[in-house]
C-alpha positions in Angstrom: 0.0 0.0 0.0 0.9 3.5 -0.8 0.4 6.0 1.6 -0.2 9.6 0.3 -2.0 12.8 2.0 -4.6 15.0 0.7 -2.0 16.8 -1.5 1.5 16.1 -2.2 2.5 19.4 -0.2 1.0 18.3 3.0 2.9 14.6 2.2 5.8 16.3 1.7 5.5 18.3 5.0 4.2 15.5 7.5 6.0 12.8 6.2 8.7 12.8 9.1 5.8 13.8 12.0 3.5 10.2 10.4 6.7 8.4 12.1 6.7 7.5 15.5 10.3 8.4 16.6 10.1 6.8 20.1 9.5 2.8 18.5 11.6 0.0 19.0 12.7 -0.5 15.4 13.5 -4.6 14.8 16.4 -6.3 13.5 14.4 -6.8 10.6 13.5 -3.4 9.9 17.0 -2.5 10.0 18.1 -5.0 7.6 15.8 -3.6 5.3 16.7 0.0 5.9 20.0 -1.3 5.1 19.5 -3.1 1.8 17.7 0.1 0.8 21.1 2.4 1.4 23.2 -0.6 -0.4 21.0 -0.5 -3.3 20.8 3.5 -3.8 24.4 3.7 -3.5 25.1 0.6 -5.7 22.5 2.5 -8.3 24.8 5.4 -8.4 22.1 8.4 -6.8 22.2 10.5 -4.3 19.4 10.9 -1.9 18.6 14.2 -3.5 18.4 12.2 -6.5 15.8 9.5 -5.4 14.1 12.0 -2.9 13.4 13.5 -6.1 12.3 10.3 -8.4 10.1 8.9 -5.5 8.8 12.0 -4.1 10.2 11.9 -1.0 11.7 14.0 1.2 15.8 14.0 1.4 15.5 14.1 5.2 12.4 11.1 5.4 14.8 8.8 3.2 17.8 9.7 5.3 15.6 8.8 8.6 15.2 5.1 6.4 18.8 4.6 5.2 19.9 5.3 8.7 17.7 3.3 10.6 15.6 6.2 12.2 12.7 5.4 10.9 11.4 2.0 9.6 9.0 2.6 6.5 5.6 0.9 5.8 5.2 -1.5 2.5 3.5 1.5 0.7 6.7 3.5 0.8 9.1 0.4 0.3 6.8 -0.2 -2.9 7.0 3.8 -4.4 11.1 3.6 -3.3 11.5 0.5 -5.0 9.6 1.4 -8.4 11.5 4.8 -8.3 15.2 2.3 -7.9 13.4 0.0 -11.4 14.1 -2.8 -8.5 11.5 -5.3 -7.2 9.3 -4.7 -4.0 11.3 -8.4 -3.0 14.4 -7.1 -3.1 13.9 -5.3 0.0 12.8 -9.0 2.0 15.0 -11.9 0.7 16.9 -13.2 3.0 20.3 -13.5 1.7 21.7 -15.3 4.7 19.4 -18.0 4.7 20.9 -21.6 4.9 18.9 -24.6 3.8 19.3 -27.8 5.8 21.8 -29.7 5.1 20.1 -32.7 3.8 17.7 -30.4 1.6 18.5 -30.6 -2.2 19.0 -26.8 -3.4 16.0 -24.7 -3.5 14.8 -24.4 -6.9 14.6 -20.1 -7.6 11.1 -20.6 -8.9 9.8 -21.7 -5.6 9.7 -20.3 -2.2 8.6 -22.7 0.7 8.1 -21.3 3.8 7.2 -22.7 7.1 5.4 -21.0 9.9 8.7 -20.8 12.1 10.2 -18.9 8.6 8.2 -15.9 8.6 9.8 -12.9 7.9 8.4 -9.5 10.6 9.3 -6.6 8.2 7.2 -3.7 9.3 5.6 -3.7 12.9 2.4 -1.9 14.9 5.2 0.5 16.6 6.7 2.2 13.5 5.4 3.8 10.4 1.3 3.6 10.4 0.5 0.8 12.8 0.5 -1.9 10.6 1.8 -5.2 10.7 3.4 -6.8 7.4 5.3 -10.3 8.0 6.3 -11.7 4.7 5.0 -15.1 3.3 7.7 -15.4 0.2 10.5 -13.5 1.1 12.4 -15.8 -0.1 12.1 -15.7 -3.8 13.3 -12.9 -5.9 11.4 -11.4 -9.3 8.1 -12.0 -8.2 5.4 -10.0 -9.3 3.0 -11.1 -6.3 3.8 -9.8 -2.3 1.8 -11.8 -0.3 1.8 -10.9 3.2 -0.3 -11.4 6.7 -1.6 -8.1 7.8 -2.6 -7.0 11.1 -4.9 -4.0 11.3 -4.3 -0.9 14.0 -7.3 -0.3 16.1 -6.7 3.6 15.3 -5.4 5.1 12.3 -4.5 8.6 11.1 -7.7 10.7 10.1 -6.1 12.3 6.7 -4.2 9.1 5.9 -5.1 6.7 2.8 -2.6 4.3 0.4 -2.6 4.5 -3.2 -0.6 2.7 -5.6 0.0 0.9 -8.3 -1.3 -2.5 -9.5 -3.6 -4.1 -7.4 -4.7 -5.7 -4.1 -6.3 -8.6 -2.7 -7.3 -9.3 1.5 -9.0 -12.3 2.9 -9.7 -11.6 6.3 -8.4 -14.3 8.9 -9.6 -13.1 12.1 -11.3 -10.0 14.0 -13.4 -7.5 12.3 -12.3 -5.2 9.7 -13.2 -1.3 9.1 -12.2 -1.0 5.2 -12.1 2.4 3.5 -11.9 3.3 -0.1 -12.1 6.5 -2.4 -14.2 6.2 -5.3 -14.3 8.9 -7.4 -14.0 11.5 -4.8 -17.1 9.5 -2.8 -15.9 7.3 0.4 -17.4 4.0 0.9 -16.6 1.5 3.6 -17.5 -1.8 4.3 -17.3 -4.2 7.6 -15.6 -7.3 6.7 -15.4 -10.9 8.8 -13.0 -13.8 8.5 -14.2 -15.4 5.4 -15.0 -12.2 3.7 -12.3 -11.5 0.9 -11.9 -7.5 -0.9 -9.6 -7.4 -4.4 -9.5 -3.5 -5.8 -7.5 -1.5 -7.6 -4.9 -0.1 -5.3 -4.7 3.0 -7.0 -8.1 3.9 -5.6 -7.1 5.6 -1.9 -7.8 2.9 0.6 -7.4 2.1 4.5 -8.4 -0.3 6.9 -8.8 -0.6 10.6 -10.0 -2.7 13.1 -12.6 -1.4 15.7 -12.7 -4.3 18.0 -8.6 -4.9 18.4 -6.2 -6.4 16.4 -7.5 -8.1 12.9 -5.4 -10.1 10.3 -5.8 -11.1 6.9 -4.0 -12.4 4.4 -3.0 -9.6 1.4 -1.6 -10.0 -2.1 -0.3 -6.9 -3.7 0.0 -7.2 -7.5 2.5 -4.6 -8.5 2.6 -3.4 -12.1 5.1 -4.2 -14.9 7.6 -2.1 -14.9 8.9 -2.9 -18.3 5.0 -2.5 -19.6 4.9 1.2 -17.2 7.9 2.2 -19.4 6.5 1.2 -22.8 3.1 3.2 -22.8 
C-alpha cells in the first residue's frame, strides 16, 4: 500500500511527524533499511536524486537509510519502483541456509514454514500496521503476499494508493475497510471469510474497531517494463 496525503505538499510536509520516533525498530526493519542504502548507492544516486524520483523528502529517506525510521510496505513499494528494483528485493533473506540434507532450492519456488516468517514492518513504526512476509524468499516476483494486522486507530487524513492491485481475505477480527471512489468514500465491515480485491490506485485504508485483525494480502504490482513502454 501507498500512503499519500490530501496533496502532495502536506505529504511532503508531514512525512517525518507520520513516524513515531520513540518505537523500537527490529532487527528486521534495520536490515531492510539497510538493503535500501546498499541498493541507492550501488545505483549510483544520491538521496537528492531519489528523494526527487520517489517523491520523498531528502531528510524522510535519510531517517530510512539510517535506521531512524522503519518505513511501511506503501513506501518500500514507491522507493523501489522509483530504484526500477522489485518490492522483494527489500525481504529476501540472503543469509538463509537450507538444511543440510535439503536438495537446493529451486529459484522458482519459495517454501516457507510457519517458524520462517519474515516480521518486516511492525504496529510500533510507520502507520501501525503489521506486514510479515509469506515469500521472502524468492526474488522477481510479481506477487507480495503478506499477513496483515490491522491498527485499532489510524491517522484521520491518511489513505494508500498505488499501483497495481490488491487482494485481502480476512483471517480473524473484524475489519473497518475504507476506499475513495471517485471523490465519494465508501466503507465496508468485513469478517474472516470475507475477501476484498480493488484497484490499489483507488485511496484505501483499513482498521480494526474491535482490536487487532489479520488477513491475508496480495499486492499485485505493475510491470515495470509494460509502465515504461506506454
Amino acid at each position: 500500500m501507498k500512503a499519500r496525503k490530501n496533496t502532495v505538499a502536506s505529504l511532503r510536509a508531514k512525512q517525518s511527524e507520520s513516524v513515531n520516533q520513540d518505537s523500537q525498530i527490529s532487527s528486521e526493519e534495520i536490515a531492510v533499511c539497510a538493503r535500501l542504502k546498499a541498493l541507492r548507492i550501488r545505483s549510483g544516486l544520491t538521496l537528492d536524486a531519489l528523494a526527487e524520483r520517489s517523491g520523498f523528502t531528502k531528510g524522510h529517506l535519510s531517517k530510512i537509510e539510517n535506521g531512524r525510521a522503519a518505513p511501511p510496505i506503501a513506501t518500500l513499494a514507491r522507493i523501489a519502483r522509483a530504484l526500477n528494483q522489485d518490492l522483494s528485493y527489500f525481504f529476501i533473506d540472503t543469509a538463509h541456509n537450507e538444511e543440510p540434507l535439503q536438495p537446493v532450492q529451486d529459484p522458482r519456488i519459495s517454501v516457507v514454514h510457519r517458524w520462517e516468517r519474515k516480521p518486516v514492518v511492525r504496529g510500533g513504526t510507520g502507520f501501525g500496521y503489521d506486514y510479515v512476509s509469506l515469500a521472502h524468499k524468492k526474488a522477481h516476483k510479481r506477487m507480495e503476499p503478506f499477513i496483515f494486522t490491522f491498527p485499532s486507530e489510524v491517522d484521520i487524513d491518511t489513505y494508500f494508493e498505488h499501483t497495481g492491485e490488491e487482494f485481502l481475505y480476512i483471517l480473524t477480527g473484524e475489519v473497518e475497510f475504507e476506499i475513495k471512489i471517485d471523490g465519494q468514500l465508501r466503507r465496508w465491515n468485513l469478517e474472516p471469510g470475507d475477501s476484498i480485491y480493488f484497484e490499489s490506485s483507488l485511496p484505501h485504508r483499513g482498521r480494526s474497531p474491535s482490536g487487532d485483525a489479520q488477513a491475508l494480502v496480495v499486492i499485485l504490482e505493475e510491470n515495470q517494463d509494460a509502465d515504461s513502454a506506454r
